[in-house]
C-alpha positions as CSV (number, residue, x, y, z in Angstrom):
1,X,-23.0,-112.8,-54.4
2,X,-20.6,-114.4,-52.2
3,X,-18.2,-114.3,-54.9
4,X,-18.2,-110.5,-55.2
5,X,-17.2,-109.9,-51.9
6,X,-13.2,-110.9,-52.2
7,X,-13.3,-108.9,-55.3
8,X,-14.5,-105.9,-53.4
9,X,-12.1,-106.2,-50.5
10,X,-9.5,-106.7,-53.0
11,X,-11.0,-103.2,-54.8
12,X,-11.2,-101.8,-51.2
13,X,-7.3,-102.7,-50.7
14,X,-6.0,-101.6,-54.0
15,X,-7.4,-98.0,-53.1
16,X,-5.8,-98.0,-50.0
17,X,-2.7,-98.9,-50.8
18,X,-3.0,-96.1,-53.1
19,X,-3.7,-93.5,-51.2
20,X,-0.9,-94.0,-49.1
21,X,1.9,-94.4,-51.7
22,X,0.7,-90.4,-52.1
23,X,2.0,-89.5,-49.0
24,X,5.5,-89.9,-49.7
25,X,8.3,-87.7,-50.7
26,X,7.3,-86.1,-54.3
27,X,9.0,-86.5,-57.1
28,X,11.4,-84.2,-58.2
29,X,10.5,-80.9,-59.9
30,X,8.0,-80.0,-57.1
31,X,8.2,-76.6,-55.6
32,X,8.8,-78.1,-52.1
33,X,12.1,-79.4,-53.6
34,X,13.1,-76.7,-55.3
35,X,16.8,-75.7,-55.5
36,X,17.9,-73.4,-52.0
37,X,17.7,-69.9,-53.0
38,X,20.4,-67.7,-50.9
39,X,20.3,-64.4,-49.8
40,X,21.9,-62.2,-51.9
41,X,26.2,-62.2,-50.7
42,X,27.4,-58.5,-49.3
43,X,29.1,-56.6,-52.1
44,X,32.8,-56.6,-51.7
45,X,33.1,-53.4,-52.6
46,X,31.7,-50.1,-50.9
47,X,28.8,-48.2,-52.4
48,X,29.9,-45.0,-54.4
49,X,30.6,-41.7,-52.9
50,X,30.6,-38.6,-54.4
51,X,33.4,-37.5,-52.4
52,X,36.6,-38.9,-53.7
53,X,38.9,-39.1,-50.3
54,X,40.0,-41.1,-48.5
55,X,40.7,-44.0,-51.2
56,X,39.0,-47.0,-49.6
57,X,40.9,-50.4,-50.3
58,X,39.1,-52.4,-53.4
59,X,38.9,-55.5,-50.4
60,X,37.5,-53.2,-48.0
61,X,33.8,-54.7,-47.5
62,X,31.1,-52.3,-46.6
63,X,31.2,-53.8,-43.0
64,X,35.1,-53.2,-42.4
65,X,34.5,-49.2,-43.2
66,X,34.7,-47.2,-40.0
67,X,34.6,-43.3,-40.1
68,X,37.6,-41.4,-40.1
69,X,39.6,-40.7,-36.9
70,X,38.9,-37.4,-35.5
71,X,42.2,-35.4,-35.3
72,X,44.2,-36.2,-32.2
73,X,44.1,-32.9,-29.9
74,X,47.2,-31.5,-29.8
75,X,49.0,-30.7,-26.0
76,X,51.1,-27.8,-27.4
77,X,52.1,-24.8,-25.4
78,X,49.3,-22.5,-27.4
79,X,51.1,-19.1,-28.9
80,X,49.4,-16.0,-27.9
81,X,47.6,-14.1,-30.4
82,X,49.6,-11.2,-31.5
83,X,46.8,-8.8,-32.2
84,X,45.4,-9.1,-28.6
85,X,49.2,-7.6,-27.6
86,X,49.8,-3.8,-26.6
87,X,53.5,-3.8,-27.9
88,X,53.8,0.3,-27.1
89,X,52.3,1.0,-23.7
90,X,55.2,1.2,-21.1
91,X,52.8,0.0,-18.8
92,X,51.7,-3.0,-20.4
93,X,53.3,-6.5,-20.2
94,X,54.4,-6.8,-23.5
95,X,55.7,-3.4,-24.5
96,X,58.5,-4.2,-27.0
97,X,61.7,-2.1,-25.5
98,X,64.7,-1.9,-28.0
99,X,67.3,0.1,-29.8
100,X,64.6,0.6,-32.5
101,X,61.5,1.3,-29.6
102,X,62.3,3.5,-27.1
103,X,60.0,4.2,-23.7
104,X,57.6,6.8,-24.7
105,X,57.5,8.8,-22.4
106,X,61.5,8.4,-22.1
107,X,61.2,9.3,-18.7
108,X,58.5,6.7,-18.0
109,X,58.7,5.3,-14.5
110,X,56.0,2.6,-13.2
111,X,53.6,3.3,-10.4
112,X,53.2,-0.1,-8.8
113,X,57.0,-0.8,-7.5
114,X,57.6,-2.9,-5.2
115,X,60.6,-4.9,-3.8
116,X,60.2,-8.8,-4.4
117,X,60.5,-11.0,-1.0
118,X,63.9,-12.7,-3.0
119,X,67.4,-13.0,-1.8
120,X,69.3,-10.0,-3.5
121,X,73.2,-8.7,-3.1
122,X,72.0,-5.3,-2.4
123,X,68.2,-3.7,-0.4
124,X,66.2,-1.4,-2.5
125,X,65.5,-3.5,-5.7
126,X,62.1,-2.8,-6.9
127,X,60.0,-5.1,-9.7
128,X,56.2,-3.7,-10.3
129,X,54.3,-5.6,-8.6
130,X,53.0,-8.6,-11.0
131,X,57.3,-9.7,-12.1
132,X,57.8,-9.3,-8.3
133,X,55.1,-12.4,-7.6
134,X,56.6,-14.1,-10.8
135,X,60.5,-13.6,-9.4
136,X,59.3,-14.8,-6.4
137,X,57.9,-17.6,-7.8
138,X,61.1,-18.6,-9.7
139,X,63.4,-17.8,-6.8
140,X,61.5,-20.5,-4.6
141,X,61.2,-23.2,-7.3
142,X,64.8,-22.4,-7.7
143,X,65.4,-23.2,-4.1
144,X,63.2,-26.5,-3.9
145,X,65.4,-27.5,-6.8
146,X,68.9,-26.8,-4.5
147,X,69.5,-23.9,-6.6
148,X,70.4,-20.4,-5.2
149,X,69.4,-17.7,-7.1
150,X,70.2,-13.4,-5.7
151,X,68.8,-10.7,-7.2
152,X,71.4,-8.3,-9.0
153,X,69.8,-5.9,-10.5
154,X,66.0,-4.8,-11.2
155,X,64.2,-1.1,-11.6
156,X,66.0,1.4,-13.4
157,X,65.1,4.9,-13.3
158,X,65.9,7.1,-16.7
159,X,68.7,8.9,-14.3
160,X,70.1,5.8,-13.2
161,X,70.6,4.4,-16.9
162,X,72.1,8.0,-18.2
163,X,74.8,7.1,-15.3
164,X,74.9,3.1,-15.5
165,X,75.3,3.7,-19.7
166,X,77.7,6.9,-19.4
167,X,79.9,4.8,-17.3
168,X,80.5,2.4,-19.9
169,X,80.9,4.9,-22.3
170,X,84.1,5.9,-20.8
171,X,85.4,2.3,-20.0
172,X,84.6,1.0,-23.3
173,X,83.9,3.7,-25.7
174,X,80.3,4.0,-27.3
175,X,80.5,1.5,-29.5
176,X,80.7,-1.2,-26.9
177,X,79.0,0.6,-24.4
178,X,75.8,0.2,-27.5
179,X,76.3,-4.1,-27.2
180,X,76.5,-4.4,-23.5
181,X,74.2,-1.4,-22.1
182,X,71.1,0.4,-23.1
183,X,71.1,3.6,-23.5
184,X,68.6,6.1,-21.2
185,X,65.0,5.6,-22.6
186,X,65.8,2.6,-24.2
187,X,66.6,0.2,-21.2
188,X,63.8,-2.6,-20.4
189,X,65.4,-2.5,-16.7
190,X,63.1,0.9,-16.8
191,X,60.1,-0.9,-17.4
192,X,60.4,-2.4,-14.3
193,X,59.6,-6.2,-15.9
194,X,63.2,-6.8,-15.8
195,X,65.6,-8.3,-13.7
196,X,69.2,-9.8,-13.9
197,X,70.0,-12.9,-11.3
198,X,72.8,-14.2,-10.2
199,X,74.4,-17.2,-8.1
200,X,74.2,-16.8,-4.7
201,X,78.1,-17.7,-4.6
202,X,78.5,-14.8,-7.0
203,X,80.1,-16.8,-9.2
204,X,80.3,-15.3,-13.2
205,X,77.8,-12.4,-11.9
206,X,77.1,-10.6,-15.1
207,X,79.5,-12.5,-16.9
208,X,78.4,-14.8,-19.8
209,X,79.7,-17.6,-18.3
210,X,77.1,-17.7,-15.6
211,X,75.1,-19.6,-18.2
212,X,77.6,-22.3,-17.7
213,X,76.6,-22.2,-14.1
214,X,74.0,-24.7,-12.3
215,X,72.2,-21.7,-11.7
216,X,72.4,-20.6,-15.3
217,X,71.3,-23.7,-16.5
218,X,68.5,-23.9,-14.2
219,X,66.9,-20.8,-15.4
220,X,67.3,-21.6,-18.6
221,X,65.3,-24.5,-18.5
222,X,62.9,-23.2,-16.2
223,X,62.4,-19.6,-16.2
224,X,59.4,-19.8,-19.0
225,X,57.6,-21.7,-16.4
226,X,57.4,-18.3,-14.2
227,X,56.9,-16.0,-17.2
228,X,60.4,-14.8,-17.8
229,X,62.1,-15.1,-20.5
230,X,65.7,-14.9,-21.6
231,X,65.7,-11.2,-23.2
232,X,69.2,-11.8,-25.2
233,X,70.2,-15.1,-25.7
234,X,73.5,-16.4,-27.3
235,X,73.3,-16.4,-31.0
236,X,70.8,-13.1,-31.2
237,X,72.5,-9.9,-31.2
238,X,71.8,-9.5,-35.0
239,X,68.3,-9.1,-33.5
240,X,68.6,-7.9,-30.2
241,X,71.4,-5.9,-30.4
242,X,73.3,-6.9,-27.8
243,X,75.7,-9.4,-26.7
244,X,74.4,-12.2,-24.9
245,X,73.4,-12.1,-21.5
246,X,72.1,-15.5,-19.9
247,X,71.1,-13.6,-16.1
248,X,68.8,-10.8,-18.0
249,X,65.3,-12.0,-17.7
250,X,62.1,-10.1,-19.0
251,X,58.7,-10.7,-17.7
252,X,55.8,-11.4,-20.5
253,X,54.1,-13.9,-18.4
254,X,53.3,-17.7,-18.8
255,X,51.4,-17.8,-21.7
256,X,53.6,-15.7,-23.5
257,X,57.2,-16.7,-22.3
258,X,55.9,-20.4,-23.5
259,X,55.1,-18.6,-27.2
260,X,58.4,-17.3,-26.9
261,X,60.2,-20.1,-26.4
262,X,57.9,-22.4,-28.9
263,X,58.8,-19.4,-31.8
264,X,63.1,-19.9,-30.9
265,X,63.4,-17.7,-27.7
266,X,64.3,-14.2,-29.1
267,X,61.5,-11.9,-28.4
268,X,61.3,-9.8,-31.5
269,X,61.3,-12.8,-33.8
270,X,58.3,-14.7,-31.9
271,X,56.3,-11.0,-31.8
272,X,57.1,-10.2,-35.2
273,X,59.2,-7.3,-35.1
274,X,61.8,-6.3,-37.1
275,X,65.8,-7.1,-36.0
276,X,66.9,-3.8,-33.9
277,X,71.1,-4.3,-33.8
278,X,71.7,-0.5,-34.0
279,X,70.0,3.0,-32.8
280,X,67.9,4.8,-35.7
281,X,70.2,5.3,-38.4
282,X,73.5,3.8,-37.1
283,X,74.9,1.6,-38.9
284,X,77.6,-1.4,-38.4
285,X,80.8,0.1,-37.1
């Protein structure tokens, strides 16, 4: 009996040594050492779109695809719509006066006249009464800027034009009398939205070279700002009718006078009218 017992101990140690050569790593094969399985990679290239634009790069990943740029807002002068415009009124602002679109009535004289608080070479001048706060606008921009601007010539009455455009008749005969003056009815000085300036020196009054002038200049760069325009500049009397003169302004307001500008400067082009270099049915001399 005595002899069995080291043969048990040795059975008892046996089993344990056993049991713990289990414990350690498992053999390979197991599902504890299987091989790492990854996450699928992103696909390199985008998922399909029905809509064909914009051509994404083939190396374009799905990450790197931002939406499209909203168009940048655009800080352009806007240009007025023409169908909001009353182009045949004499009494609105943009009633189109030319050799082709006389006043109707002929006769037509405003009923808000009034003289603009401006430095002018003679008293009476009259403006109605929404050009006379826009001349007085430009004349004291004008002046903050060192420029002195008078006041020439404004209002016109149908009587007044018969004698302004007889007397060049007789100085210059009716042909020429047609490119520098308007005949009665047919003058935008009767509107009352027009004006001609001048230096203050009086230097090239009503002369084409005033445009040469600092003065000239200046209100060429700057009248639109006020709402006037530059009725005939140089380079449009195949459309205006008449040769240039850089002091005439015409009132349309802001809005408009920007439009004008934006479409070239000549006011029948940018309102879509048709050129007006002769009366009716006259025809080139």
């Amino acid at each position: 009996m005595r002899a069995v017992r080291p043969l048990l101990t040795l059975s008892v140690l046996a089993l344990l040594l056993t049991a713990c050569s289990s414990t350690s790593e498992p053999p390979v094969g197991s599902a504890t050492n299987s091989p790492t399985v990854s996450t699928p990679e992103r696909a390199t290239a985008p998922p399909t779109v029905s809509v064909s634009p914009p051509v994404m790069s083939a190396h374009a990943t799905s990450s790197s695809v931002t939406p499209s740029a909203s168009p940048e807002t655009t800080t352009a002068s806007p240009v007025p719509d023409e169908s909001t415009m009353d182009h045949g009124s004499p009494d609105s602002l943009h009633v189109v006066v030319n050799k082709l679109n006389p006043l109707d009535p002929a006769d037509y004289a405003p009923q808000d006249l009034r003289g603009p608080d401006v430095p002018a070479s003679k008293a009476g001048m009259e403006l109605r009464d929404e050009a006379a706060v826009a001349a007085e606008d430009l004349f004291a921009a004008a002046a903050a800027d060192g420029v002195d601007l008078t006041l020439v010539s404004a209002y016109r009455s149908y009587g007044y034009q018969q004698g302004t455009y007889g007397g060049w008749v007789e100085r210059y005969g009716q042909v020429e009398a047609d490119r520098i003056s308007a005949r009665p009815g047919f003058s935008e000085h009767q509107t009352g939205l027009a004006m001609d300036v001048g230096s203050a020196d009086g230097a090239c009054t009503l002369e084409q070279c005033f445009g040469d002038t600092p003065e000239g200049a200046w209100v060429a760069e700057h009248a639109a700002e006020h709402g006037w325009v530059i009725r005939y500049p140089d380079g449009s009397e195949d459309v205006t009718g008449y040769s240039p003169e850089p002091w005439h302004l015409r009132y349309v307001g802001t809005e408009s006078a920007a439009g004008v500008v934006q479409s070239g400067g000549v006011l029948e082009t940018a309102w879509g009218f048709a050129p007006a270099p002769y009366y009716g049915s006259d025809s080139a001399p």
